[in-house]
N, CA, C and O atoms as CSV, one atom per row, in Angstrom:
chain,resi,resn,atom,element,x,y,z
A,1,UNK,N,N,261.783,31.305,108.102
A,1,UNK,CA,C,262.870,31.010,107.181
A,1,UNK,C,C,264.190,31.147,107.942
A,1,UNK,O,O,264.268,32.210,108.558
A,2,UNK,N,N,265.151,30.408,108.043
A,2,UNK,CA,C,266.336,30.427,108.388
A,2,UNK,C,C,267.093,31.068,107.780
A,2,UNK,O,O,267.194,31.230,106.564
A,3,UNK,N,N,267.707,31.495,108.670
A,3,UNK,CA,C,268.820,32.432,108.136
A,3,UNK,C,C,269.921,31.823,107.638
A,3,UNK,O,O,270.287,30.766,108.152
A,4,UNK,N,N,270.644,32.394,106.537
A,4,UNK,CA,C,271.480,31.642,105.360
A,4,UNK,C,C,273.120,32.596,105.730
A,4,UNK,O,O,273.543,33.737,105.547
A,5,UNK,N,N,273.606,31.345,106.317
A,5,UNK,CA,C,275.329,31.299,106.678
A,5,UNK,C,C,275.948,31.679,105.472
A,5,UNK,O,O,275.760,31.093,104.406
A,6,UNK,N,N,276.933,32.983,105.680
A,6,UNK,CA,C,277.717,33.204,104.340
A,6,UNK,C,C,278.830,33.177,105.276
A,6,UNK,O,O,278.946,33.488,106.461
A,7,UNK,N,N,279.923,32.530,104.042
A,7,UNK,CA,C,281.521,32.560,104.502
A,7,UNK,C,C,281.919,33.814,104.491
A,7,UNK,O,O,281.256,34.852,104.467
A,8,UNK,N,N,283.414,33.578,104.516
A,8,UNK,CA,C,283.626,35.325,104.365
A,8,UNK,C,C,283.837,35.438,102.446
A,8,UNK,O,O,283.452,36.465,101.887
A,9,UNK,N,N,284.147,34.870,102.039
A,9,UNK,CA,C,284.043,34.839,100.844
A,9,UNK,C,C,282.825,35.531,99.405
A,9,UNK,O,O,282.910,36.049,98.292
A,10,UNK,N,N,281.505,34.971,100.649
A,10,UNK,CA,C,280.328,35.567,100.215
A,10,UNK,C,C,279.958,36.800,100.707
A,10,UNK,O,O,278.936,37.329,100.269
A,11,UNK,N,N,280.710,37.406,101.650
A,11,UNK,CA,C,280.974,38.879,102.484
A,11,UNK,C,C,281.318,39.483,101.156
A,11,UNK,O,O,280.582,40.073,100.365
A,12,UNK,N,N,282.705,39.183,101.077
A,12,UNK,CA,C,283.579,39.769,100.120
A,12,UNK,C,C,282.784,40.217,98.454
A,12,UNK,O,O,282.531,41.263,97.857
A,13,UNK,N,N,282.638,38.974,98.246
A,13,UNK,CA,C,281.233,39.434,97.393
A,13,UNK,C,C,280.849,40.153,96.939
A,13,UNK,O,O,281.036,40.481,95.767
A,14,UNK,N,N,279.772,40.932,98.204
A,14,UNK,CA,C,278.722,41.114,98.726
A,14,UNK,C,C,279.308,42.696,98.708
A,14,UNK,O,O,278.750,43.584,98.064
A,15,UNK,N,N,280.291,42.866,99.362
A,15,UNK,CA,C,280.627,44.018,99.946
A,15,UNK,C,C,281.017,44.773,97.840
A,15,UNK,O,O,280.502,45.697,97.210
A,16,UNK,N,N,282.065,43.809,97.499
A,16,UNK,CA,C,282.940,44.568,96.164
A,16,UNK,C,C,281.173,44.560,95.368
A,16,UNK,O,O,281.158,45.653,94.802
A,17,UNK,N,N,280.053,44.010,95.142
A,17,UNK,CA,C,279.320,43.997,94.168
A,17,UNK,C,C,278.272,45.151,94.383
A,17,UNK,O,O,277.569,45.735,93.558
A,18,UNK,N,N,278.402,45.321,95.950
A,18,UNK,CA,C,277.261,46.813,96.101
A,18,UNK,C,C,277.475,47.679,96.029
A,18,UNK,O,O,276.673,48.540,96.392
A,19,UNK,N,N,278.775,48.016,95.478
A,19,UNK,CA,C,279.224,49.572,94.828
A,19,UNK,C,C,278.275,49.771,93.668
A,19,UNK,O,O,277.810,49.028,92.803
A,20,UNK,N,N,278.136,51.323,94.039
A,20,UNK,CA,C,276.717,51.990,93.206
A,20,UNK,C,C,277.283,51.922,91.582
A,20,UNK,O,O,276.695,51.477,90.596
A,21,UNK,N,N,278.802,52.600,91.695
A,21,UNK,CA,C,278.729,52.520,90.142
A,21,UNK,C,C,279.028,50.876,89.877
A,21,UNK,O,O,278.306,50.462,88.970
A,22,UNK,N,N,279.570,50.240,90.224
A,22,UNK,CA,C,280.067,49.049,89.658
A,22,UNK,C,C,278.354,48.464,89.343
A,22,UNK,O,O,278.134,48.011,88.220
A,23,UNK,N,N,277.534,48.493,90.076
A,23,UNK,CA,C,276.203,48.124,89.906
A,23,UNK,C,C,275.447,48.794,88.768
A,23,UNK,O,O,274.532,48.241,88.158
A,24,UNK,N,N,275.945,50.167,88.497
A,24,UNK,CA,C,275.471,50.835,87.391
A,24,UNK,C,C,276.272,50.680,86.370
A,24,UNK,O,O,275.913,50.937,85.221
A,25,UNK,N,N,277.578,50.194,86.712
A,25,UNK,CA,C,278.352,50.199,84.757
A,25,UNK,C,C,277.575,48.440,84.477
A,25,UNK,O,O,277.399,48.016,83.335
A,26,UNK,N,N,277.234,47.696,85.623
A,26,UNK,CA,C,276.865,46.388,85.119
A,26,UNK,C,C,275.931,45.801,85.488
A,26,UNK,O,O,275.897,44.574,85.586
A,27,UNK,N,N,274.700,46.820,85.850
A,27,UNK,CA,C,273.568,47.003,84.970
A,27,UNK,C,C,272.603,45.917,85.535
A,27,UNK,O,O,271.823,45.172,84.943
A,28,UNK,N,N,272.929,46.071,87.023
A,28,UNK,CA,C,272.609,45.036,88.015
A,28,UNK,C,C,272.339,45.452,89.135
A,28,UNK,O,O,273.171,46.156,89.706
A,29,UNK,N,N,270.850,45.071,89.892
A,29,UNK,CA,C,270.619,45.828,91.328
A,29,UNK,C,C,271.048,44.487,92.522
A,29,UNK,O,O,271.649,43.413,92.492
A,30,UNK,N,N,270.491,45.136,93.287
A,30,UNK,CA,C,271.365,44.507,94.267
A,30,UNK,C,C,270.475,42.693,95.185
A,30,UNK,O,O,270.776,41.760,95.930
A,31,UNK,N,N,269.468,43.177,94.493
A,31,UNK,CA,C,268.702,41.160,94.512
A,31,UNK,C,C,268.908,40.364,94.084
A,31,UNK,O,O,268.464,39.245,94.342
A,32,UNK,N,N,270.003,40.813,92.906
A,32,UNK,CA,C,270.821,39.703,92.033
A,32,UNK,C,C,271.932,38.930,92.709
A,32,UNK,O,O,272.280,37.758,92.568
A,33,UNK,N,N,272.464,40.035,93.588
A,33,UNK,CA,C,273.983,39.561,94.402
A,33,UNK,C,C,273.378,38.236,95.509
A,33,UNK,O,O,272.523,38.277,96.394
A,34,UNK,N,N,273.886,37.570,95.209
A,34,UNK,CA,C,273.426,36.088,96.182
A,34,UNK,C,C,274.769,35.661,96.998
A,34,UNK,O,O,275.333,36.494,97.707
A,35,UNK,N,N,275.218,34.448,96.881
A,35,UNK,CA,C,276.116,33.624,97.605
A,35,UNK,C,C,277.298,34.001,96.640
A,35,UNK,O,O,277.108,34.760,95.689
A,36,UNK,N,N,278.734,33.351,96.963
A,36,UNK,CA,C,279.654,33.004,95.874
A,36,UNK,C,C,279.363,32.092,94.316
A,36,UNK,O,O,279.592,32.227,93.115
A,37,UNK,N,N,278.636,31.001,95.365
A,37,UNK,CA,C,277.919,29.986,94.580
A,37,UNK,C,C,277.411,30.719,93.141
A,37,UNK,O,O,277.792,30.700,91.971
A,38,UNK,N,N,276.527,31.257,93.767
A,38,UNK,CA,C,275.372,31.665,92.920
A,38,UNK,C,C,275.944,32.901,91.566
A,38,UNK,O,O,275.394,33.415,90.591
A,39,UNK,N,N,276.783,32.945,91.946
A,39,UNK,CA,C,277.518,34.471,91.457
A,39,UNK,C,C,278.220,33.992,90.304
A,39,UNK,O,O,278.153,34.642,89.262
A,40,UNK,N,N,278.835,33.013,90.360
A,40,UNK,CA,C,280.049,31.978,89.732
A,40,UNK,C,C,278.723,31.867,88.335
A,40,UNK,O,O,278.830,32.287,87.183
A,41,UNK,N,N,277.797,31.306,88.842
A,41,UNK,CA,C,276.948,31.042,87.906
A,41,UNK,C,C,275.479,32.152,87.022
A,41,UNK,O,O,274.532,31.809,86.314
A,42,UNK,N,N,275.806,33.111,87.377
A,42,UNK,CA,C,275.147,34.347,87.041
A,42,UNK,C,C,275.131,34.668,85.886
A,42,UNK,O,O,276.283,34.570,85.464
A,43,UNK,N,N,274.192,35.139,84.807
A,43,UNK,CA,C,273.974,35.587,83.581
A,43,UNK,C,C,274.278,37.270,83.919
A,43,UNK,O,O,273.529,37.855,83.136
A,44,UNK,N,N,274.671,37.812,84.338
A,44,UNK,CA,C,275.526,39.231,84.337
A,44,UNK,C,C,277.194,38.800,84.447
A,44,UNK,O,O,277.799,38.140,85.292
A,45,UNK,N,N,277.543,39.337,83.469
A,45,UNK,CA,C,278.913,38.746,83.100
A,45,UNK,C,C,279.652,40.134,84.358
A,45,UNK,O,O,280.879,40.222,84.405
A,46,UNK,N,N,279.043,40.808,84.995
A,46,UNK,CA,C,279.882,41.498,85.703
A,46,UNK,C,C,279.865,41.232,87.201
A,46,UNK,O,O,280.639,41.710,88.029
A,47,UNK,N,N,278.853,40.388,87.417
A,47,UNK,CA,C,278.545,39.660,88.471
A,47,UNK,C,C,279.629,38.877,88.797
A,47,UNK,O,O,280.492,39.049,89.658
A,48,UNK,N,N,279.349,37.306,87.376
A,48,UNK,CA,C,280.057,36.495,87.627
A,48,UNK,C,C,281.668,36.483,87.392
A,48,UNK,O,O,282.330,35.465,87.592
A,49,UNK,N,N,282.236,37.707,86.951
A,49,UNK,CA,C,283.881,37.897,86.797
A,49,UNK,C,C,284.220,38.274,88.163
A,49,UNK,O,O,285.197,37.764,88.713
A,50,UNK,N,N,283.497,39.112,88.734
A,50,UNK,CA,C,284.219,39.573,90.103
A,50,UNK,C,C,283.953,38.647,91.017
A,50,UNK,O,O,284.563,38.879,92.061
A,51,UNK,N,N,282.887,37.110,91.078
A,51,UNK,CA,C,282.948,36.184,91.347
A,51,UNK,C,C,283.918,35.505,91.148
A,51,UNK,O,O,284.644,35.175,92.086
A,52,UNK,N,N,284.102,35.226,90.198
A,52,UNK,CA,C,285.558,34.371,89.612
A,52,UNK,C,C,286.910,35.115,90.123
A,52,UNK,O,O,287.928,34.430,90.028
A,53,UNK,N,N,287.051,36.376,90.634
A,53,UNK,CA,C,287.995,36.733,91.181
A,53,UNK,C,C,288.072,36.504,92.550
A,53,UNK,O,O,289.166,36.105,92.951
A,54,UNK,N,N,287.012,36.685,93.527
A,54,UNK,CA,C,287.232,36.036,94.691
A,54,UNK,C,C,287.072,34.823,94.934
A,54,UNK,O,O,287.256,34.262,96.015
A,55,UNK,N,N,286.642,34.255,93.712
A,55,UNK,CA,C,286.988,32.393,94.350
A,55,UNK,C,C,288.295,31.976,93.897
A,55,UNK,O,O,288.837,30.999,94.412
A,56,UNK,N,N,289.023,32.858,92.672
A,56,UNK,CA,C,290.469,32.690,92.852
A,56,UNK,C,C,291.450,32.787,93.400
A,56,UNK,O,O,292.495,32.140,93.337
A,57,UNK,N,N,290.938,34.167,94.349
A,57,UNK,CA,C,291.586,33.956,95.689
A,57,UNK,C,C,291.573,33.609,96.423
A,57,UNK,O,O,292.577,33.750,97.122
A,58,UNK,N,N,290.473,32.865,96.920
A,58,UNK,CA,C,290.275,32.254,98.121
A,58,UNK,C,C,290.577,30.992,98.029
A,58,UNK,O,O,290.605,30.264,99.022
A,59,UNK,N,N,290.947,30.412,96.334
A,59,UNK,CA,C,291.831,29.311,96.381
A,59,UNK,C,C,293.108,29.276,96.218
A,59,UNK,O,O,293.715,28.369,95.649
A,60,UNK,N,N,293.759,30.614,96.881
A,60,UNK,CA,C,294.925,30.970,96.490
A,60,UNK,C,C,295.711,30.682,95.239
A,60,UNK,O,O,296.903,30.392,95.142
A,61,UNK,N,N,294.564,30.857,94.059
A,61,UNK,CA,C,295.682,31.658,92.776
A,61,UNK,C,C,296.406,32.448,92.520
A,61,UNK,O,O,296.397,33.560,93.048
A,62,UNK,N,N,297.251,32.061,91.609
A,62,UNK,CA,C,298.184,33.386,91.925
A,62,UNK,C,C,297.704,34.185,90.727
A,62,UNK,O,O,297.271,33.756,89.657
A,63,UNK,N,N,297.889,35.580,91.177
A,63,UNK,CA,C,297.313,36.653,90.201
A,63,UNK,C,C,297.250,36.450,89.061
A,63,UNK,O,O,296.349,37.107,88.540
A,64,UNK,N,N,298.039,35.554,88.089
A,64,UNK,CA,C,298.277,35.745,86.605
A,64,UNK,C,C,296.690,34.453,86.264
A,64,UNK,O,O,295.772,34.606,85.458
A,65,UNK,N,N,296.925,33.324,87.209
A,65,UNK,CA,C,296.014,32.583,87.090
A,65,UNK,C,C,294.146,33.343,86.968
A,65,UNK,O,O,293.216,32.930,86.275
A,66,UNK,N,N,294.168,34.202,87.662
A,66,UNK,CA,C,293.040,34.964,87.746
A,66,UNK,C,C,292.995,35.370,86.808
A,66,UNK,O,O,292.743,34.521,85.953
A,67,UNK,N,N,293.140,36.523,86.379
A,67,UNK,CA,C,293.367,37.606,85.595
A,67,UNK,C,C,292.939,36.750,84.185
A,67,UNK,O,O,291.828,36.921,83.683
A,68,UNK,N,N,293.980,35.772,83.573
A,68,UNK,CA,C,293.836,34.727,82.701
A,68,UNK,C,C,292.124,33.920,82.908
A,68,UNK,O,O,291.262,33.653,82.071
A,69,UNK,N,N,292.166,33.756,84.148
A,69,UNK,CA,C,290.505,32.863,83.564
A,69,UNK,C,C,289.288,34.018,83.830
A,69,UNK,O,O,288.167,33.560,83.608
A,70,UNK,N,N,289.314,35.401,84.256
A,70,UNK,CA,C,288.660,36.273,83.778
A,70,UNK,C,C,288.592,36.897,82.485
A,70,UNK,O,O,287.578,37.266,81.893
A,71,UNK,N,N,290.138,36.992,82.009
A,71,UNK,CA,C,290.158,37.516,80.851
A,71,UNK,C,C,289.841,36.431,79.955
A,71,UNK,O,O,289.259,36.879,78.966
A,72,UNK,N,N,289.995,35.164,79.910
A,72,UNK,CA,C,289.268,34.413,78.750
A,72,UNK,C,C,287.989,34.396,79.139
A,72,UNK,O,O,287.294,34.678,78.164
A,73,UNK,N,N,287.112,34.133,80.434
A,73,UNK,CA,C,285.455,34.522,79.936
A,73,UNK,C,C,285.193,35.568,79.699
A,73,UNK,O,O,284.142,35.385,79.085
A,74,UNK,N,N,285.384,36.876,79.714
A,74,UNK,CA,C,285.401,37.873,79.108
A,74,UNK,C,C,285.671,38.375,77.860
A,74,UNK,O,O,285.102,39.350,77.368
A,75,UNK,N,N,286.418,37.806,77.411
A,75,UNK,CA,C,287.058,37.290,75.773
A,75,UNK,C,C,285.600,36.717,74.994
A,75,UNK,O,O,285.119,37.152,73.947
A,76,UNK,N,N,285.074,35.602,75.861
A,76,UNK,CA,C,284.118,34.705,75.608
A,76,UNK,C,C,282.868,35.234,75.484
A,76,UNK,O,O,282.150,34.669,74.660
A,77,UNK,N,N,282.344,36.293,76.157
A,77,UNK,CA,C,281.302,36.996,76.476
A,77,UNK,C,C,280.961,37.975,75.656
A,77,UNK,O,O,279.847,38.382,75.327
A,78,UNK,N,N,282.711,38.533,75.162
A,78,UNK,CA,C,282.083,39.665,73.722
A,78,UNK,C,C,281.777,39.469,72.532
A,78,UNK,O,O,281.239,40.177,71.681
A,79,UNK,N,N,282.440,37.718,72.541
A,79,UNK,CA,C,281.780,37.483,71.003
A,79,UNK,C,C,280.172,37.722,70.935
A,79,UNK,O,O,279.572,37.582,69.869
């Protein structure tokens, strides 16, 4: 099997999602954490927000832009 190229983006990830508690307030081990890709599209809503925060930065949004399209899927998620 070839080994699978991550940007730094999918570092970043990788690195903010394997914190023990952040993994324990959201209730998620660590075989779940995949690519950016994959994250964006994740049924753990705590996965895919801190996804949505580093692909907002890495498309250089500016903070309010973030914050705003986390806080409306999150909005979205507690109904």
């Amino acid at each position: 099997m070839a080994e699978q190229y991550l940007k730094n983006s999918d570092k970043i990830l990788q690195v903010v999602l394997r914190d023990a508690k952040l993994m324990e307030l959201g209730r998620y081990n660590s075989d779940e954490i995949g690519t950016l890709d994959d994250a964006l599209f994740s049924d753990n809503a705590v996965i895919r927000a801190v996804a949505m925060m580093v692909s907002g930065v890495s498309q250089s949004l500016s903070e309010r832009q973030i914050y705003n399209q986390v806080f409306d899927y999150l909005k979205g998620e507690s109904l």
